[in-house]
py3Dmol code that shows the C-alpha trace and the ligand (Angstrom):
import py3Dmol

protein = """\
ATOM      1  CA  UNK A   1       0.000   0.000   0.000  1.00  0.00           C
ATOM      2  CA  UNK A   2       1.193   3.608  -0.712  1.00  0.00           C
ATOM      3  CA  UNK A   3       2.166   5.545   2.248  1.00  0.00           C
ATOM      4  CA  UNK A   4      -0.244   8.113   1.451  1.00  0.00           C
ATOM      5  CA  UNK A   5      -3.012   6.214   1.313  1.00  0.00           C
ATOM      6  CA  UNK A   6      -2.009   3.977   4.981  1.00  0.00           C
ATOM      7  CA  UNK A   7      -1.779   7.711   6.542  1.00  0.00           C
ATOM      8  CA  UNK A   8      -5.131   8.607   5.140  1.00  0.00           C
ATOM      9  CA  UNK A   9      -6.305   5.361   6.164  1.00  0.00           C
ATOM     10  CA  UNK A  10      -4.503   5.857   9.780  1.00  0.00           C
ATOM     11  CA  UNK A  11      -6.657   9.021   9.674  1.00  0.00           C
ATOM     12  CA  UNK A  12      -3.757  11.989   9.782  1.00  0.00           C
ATOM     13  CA  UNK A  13      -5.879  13.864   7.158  1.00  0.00           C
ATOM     14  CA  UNK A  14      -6.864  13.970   3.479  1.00  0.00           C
ATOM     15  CA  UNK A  15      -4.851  12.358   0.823  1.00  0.00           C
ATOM     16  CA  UNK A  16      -3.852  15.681  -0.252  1.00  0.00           C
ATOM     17  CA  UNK A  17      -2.754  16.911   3.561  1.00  0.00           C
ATOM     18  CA  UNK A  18      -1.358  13.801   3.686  1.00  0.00           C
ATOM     19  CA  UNK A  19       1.203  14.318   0.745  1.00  0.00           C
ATOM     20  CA  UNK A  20       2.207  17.922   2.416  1.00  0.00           C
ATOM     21  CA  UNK A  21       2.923  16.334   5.330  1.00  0.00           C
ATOM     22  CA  UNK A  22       5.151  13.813   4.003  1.00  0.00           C
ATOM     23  CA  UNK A  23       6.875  16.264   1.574  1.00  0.00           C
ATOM     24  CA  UNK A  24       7.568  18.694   4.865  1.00  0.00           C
ATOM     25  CA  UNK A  25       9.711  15.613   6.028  1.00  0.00           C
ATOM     26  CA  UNK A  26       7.664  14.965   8.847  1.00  0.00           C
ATOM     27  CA  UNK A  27       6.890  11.004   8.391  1.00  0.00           C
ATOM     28  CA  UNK A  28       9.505   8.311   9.181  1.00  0.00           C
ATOM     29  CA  UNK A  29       9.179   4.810   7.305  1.00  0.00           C
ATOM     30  CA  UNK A  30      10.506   1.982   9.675  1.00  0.00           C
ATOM     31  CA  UNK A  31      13.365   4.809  11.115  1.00  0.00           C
ATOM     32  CA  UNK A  32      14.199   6.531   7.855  1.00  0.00           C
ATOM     33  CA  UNK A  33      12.497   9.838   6.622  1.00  0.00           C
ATOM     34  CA  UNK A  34      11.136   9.767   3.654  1.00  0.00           C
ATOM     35  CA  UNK A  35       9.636  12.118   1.549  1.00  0.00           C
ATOM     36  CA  UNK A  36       7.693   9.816  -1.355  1.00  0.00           C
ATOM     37  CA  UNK A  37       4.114   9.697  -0.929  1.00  0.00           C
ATOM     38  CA  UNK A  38       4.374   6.487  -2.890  1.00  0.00           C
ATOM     39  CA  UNK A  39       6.546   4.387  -0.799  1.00  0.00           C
ATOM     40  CA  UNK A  40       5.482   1.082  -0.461  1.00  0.00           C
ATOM     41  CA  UNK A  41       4.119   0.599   2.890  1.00  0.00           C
ATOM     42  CA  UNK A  42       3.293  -3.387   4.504  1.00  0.00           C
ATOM     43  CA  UNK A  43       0.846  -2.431   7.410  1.00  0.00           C
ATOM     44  CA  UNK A  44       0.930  -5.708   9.730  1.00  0.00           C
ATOM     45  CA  UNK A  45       5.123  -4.816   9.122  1.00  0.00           C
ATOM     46  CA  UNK A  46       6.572  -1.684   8.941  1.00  0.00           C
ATOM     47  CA  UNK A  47       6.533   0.673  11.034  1.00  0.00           C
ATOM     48  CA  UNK A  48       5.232   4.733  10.229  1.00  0.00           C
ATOM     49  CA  UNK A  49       5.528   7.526  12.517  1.00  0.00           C
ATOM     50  CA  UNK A  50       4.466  11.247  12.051  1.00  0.00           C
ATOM     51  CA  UNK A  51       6.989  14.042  14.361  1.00  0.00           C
ATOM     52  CA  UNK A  52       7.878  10.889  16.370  1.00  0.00           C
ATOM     53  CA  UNK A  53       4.660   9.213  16.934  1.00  0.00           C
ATOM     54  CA  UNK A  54       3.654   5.606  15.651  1.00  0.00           C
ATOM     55  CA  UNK A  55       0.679   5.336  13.409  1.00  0.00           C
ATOM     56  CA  UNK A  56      -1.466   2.396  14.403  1.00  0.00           C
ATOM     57  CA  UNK A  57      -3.465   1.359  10.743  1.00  0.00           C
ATOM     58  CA  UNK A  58      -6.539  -0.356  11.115  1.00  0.00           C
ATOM     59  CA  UNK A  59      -9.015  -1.633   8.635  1.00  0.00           C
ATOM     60  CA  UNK A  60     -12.039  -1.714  10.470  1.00  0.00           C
ATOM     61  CA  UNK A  61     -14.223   0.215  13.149  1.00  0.00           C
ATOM     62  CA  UNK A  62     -16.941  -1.113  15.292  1.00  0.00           C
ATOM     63  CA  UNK A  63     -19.008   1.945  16.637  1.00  0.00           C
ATOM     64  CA  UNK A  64     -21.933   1.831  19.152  1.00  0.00           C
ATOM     65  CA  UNK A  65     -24.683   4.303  18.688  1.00  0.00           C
ATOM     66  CA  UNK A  66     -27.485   5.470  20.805  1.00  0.00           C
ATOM     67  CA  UNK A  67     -29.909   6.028  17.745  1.00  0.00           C
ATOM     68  CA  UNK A  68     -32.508   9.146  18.560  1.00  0.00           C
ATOM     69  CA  UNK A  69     -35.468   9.676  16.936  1.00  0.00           C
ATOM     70  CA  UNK A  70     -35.564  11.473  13.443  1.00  0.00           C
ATOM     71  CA  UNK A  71     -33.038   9.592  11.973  1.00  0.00           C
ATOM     72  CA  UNK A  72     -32.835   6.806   9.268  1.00  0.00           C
ATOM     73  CA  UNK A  73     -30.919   4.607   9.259  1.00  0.00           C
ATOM     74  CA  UNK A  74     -28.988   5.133   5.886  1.00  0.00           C
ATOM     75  CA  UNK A  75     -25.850   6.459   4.265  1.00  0.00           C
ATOM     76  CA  UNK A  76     -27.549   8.738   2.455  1.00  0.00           C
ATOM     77  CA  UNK A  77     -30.759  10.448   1.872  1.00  0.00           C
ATOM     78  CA  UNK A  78     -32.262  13.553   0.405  1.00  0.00           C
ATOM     79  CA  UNK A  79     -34.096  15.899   3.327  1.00  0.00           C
ATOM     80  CA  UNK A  80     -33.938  13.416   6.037  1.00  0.00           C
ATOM     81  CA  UNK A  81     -30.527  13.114   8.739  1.00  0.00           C
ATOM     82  CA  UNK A  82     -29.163  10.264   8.778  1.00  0.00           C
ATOM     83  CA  UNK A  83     -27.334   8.454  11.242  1.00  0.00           C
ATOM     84  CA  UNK A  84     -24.027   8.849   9.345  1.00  0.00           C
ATOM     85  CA  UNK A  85     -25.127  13.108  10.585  1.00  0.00           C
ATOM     86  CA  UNK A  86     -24.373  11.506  14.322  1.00  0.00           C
ATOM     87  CA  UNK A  87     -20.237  10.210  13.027  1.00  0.00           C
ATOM     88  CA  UNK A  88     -17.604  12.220  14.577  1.00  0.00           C
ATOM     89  CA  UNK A  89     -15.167  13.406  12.249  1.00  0.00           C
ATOM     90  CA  UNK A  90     -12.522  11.337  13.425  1.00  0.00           C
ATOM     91  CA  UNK A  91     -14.250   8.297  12.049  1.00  0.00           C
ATOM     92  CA  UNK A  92     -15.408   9.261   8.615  1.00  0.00           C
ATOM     93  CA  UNK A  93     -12.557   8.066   6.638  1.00  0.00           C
ATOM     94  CA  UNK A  94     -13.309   4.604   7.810  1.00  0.00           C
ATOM     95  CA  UNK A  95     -16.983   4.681   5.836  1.00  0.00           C
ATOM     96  CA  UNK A  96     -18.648   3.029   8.463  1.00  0.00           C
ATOM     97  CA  UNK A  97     -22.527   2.029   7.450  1.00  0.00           C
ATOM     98  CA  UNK A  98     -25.450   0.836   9.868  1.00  0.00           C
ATOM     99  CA  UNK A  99     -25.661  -2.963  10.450  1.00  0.00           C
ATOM    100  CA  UNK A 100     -29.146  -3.029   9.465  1.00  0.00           C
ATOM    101  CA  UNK A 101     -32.351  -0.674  10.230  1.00  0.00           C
ATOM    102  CA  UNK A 102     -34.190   1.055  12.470  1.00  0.00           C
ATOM    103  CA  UNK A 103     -37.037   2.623  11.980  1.00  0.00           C
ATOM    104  CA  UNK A 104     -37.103   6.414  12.319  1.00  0.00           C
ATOM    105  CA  UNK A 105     -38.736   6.749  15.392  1.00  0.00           C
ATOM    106  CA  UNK A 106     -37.260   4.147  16.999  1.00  0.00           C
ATOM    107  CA  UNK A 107     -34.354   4.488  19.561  1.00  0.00           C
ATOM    108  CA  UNK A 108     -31.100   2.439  20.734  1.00  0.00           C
ATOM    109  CA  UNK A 109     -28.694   0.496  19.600  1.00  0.00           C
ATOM    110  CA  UNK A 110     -27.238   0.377  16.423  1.00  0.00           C
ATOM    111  CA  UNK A 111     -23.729  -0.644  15.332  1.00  0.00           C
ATOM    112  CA  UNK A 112     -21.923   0.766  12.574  1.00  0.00           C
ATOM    113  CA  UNK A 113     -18.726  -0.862  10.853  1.00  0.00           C
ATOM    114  CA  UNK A 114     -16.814  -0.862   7.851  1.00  0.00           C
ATOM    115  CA  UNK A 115     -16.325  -4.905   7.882  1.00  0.00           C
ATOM    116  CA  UNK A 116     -19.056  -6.028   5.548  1.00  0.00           C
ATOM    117  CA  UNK A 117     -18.462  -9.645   6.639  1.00  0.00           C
ATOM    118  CA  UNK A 118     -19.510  -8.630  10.022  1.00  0.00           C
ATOM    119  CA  UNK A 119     -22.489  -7.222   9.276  1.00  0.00           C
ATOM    120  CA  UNK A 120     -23.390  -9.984   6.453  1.00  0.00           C
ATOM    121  CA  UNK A 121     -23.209 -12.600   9.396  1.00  0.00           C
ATOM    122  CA  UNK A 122     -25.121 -10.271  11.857  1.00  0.00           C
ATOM    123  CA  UNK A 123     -27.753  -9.962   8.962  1.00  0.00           C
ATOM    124  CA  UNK A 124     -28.153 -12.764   6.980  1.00  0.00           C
ATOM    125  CA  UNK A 125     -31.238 -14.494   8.131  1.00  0.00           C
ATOM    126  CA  UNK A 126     -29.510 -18.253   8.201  1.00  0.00           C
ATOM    127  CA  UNK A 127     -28.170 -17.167  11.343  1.00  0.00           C
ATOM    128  CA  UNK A 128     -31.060 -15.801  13.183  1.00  0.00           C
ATOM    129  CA  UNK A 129     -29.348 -13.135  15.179  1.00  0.00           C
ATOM    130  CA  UNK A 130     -31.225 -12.282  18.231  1.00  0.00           C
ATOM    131  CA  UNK A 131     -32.229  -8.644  18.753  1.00  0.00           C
ATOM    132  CA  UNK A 132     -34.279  -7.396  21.965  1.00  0.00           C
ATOM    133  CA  UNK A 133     -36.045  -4.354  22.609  1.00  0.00           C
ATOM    134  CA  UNK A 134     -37.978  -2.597  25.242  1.00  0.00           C
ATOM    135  CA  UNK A 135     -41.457  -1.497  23.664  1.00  0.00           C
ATOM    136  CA  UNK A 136     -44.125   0.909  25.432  1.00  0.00           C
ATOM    137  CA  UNK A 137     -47.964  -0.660  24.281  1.00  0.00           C
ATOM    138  CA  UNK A 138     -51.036   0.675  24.560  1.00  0.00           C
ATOM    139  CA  UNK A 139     -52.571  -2.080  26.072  1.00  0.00           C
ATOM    140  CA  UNK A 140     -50.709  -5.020  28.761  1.00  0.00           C
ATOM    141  CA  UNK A 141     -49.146  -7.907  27.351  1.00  0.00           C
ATOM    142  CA  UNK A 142     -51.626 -10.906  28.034  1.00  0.00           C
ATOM    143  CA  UNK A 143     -50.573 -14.594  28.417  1.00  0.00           C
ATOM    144  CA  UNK A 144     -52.331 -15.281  25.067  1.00  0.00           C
ATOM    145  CA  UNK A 145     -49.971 -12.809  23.338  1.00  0.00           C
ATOM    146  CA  UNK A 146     -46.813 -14.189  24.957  1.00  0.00           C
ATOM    147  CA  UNK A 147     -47.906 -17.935  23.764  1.00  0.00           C
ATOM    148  CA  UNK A 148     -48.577 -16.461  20.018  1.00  0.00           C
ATOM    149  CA  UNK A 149     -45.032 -15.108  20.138  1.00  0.00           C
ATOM    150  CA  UNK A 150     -43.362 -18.075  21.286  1.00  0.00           C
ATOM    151  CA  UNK A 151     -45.242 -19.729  18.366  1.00  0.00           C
ATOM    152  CA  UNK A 152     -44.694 -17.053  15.750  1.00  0.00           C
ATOM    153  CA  UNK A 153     -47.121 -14.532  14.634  1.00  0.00           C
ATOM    154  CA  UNK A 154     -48.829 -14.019  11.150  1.00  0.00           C
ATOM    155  CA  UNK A 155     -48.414 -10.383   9.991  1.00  0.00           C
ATOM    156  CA  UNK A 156     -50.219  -8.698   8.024  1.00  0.00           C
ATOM    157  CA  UNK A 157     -49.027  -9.774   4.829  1.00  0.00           C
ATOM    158  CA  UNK A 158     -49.577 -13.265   5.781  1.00  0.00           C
ATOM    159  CA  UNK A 159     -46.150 -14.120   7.038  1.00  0.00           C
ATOM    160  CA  UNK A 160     -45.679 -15.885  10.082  1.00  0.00           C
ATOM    161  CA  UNK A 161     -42.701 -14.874  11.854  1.00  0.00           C
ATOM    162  CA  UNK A 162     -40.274 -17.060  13.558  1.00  0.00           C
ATOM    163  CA  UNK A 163     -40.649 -17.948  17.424  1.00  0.00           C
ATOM    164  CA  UNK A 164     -40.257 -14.800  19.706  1.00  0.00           C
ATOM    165  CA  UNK A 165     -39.972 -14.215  23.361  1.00  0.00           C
ATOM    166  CA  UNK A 166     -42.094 -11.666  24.835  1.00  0.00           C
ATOM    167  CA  UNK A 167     -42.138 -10.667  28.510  1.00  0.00           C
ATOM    168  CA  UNK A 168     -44.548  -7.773  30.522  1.00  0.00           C
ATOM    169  CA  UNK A 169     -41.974  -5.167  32.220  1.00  0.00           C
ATOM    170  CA  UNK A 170     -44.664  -3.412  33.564  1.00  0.00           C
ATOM    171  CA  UNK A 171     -48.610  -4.222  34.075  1.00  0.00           C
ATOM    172  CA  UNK A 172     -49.747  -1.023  35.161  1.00  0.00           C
ATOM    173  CA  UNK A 173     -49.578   1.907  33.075  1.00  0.00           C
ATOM    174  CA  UNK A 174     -47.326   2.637  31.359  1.00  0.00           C
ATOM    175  CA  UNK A 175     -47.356  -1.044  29.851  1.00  0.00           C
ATOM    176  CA  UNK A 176     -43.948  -2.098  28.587  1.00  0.00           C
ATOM    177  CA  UNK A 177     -42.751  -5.066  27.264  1.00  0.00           C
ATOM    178  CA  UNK A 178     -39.511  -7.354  25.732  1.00  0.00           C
ATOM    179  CA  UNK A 179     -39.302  -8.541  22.667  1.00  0.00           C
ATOM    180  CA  UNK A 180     -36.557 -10.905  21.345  1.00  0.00           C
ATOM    181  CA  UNK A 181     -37.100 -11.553  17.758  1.00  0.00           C
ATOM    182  CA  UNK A 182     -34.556 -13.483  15.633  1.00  0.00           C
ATOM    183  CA  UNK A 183     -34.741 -12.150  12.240  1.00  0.00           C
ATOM    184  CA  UNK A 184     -34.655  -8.444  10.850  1.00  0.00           C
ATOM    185  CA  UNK A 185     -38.804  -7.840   9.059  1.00  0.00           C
ATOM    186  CA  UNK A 186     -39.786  -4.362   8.312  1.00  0.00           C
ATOM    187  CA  UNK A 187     -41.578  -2.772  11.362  1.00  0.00           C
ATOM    188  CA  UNK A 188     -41.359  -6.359  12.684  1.00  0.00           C
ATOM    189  CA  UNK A 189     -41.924  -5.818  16.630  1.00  0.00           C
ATOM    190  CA  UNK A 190     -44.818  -2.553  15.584  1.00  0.00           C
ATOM    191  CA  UNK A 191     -46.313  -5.134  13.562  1.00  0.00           C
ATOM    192  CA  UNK A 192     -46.028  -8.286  15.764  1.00  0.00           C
ATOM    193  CA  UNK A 193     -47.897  -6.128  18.172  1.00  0.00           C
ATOM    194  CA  UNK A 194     -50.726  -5.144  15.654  1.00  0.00           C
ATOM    195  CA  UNK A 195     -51.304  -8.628  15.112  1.00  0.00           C
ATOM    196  CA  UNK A 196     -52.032  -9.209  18.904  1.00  0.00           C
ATOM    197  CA  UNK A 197     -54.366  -6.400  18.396  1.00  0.00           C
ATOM    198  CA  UNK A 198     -52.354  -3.889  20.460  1.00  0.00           C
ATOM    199  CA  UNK A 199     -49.749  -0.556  19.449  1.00  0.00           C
ATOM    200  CA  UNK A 200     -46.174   0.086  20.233  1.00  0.00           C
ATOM    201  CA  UNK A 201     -45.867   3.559  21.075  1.00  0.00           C
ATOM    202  CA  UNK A 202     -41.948   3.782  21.447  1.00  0.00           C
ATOM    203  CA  UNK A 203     -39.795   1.415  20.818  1.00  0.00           C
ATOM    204  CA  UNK A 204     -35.807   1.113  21.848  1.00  0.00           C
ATOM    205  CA  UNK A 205     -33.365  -1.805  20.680  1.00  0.00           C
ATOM    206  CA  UNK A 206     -31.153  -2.455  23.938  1.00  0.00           C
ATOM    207  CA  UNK A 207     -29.425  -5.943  22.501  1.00  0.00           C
ATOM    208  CA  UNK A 208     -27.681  -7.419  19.713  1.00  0.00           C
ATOM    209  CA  UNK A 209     -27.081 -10.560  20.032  1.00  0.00           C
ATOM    210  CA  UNK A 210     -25.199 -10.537  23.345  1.00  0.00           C
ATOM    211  CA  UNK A 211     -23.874  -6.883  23.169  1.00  0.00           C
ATOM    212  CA  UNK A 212     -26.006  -4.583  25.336  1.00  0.00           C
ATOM    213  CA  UNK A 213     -26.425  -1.022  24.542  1.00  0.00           C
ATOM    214  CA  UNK A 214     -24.382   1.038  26.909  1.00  0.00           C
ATOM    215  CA  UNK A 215     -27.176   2.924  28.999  1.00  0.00           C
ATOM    216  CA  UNK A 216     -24.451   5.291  29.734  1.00  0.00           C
ATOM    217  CA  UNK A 217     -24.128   6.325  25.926  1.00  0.00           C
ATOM    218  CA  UNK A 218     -26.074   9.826  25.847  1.00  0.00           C
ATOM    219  CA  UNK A 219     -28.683   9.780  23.057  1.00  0.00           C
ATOM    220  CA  UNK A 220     -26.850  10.491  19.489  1.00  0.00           C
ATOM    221  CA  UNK A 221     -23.725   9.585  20.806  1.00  0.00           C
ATOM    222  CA  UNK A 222     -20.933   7.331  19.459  1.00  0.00           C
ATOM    223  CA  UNK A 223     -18.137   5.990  20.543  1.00  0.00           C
ATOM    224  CA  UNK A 224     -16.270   2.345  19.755  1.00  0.00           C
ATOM    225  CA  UNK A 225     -16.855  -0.880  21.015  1.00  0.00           C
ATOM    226  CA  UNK A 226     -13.939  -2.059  23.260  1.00  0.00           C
ATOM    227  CA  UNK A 227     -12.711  -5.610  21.988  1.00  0.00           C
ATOM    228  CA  UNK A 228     -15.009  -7.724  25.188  1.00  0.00           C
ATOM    229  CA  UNK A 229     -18.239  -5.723  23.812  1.00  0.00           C
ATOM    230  CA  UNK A 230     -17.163  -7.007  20.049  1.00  0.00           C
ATOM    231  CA  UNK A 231     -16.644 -10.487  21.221  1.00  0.00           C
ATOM    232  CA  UNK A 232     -19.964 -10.585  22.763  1.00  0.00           C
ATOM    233  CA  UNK A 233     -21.348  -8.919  19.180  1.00  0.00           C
ATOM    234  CA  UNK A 234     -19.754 -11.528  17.320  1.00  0.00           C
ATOM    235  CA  UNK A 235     -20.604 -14.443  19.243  1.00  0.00           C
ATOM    236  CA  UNK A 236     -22.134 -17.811  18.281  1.00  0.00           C
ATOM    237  CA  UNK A 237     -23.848 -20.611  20.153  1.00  0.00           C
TER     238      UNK A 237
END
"""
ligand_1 = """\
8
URA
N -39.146 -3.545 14.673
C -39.806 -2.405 14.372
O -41.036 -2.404 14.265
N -39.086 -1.290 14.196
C -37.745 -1.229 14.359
O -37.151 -0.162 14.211
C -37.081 -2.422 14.671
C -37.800 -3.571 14.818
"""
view = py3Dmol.view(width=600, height=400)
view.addModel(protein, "pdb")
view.setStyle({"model": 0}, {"cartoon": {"style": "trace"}})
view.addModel(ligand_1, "xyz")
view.setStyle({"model": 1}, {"stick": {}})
view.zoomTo()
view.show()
């Protein structure tokens, strides 16, 4: 790899900054200045360092983020923020995307990466991939409702969804309830509900598989997963 590109990558700057900084003399290649911006550059290898200090290169990022409401969860869209709005700077030149959706309104965890083979396995509905939220209902969950969920409910459009557990939080008002559902539907858990004949009024993911949202994380906020919260992300039974 050019060392332009690993500094870029590293994220000292644009490629362009990049090249001025290397020109000025500034960058070290395994000891040596140099000043080509196209030296060849072996990243698990050599070692880079700008006025002294190493540069770590990484490939991937694993962000958690506290989703708000009013923002979709795309890369890009016309009027609407995304959640890609939310990055801090100092991650952009990753080109992290969400793992997956949430609706607009709905709030809590959602994990953005760069490593597509992540998120394919988080995704791909062989591996059923449990997700849990914390919805507020109109009505209390009744023991009917939590036997049609462990059975699987038919939607709307006549698709029966696989098992799901559902447990009351709260019996009095306001009623909340958990929902673990294994696969990814469109307004799955709003329209799991329907079909029970109640309404989710807010909803909130708080799990991915076994990585809980950090209740500490402010609303809109960001930050990286340390390496025991991506184990628990990646793990399978
Ligand atoms: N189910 C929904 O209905 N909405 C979400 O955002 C996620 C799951």
């Amino acid at each position: 790899m050019r060392l332009d590109r690993f500094l870029a990558e590293c994220g000292l700057g644009t490629r362009n900054e990049v090249k001025k900084i290397i020109r000025s003399g500034a960058v070290t290649l395994n000891g040596q200045v140099t000043k080509s911006a196209d030296a060849a550059v072996v990243p698990t290898t050599d070692s880079v360092a700008v006025l002294g200090r190493e540069m770590i290169y990484r490939e991937f990022i694993y962000l958690m983020l506290n989703k708000p409401g009013g923002y979709i969860s795309a890369t890009r869209d016309g009027k609407t923020p995304t959640v890609l709005d939310l990055l801090p700077d100092e991650y952009r030149h990753f080109e992290p995307f969400p793992v997956g959706r949430l609706d607009i309104d709905t709030e809590g965890l959602l994990i953005l990466t760069n490593d597509g083979d992540l998120a394919h396995r988080l995704l791909s509905p062989k591996k059923h991939v449990p997700k849990t939220y914390i919805a507020q209902i109109e009505k209390p969950v009744k023991t009917e409702d939590v036997d049609a969920f462990s059975r699987g409910v038919v939607l709307d459009d006549g698709y029966k969804t696989l098992p799901a557990k559902l447990a009351s939080l709260s019996d009095t008002e306001p009623y909340f309830a958990e929902v673990v559902i294994s696969e990814g539907k469109f307004h799955q858990v709003k329209r799991m509900f329907e079909a029970a004949g109640n309404k989710v009024l807010y909803l909130k993911r708080t799990k991915m598989n076994y990585l809980a949202l950090d209740e500490k994380l402010e609303l809109g906020h960001i930050r990286e997963l340390t390496d025991a919260e991506l184990e628990l992300l990646q793990k399978t039974n």
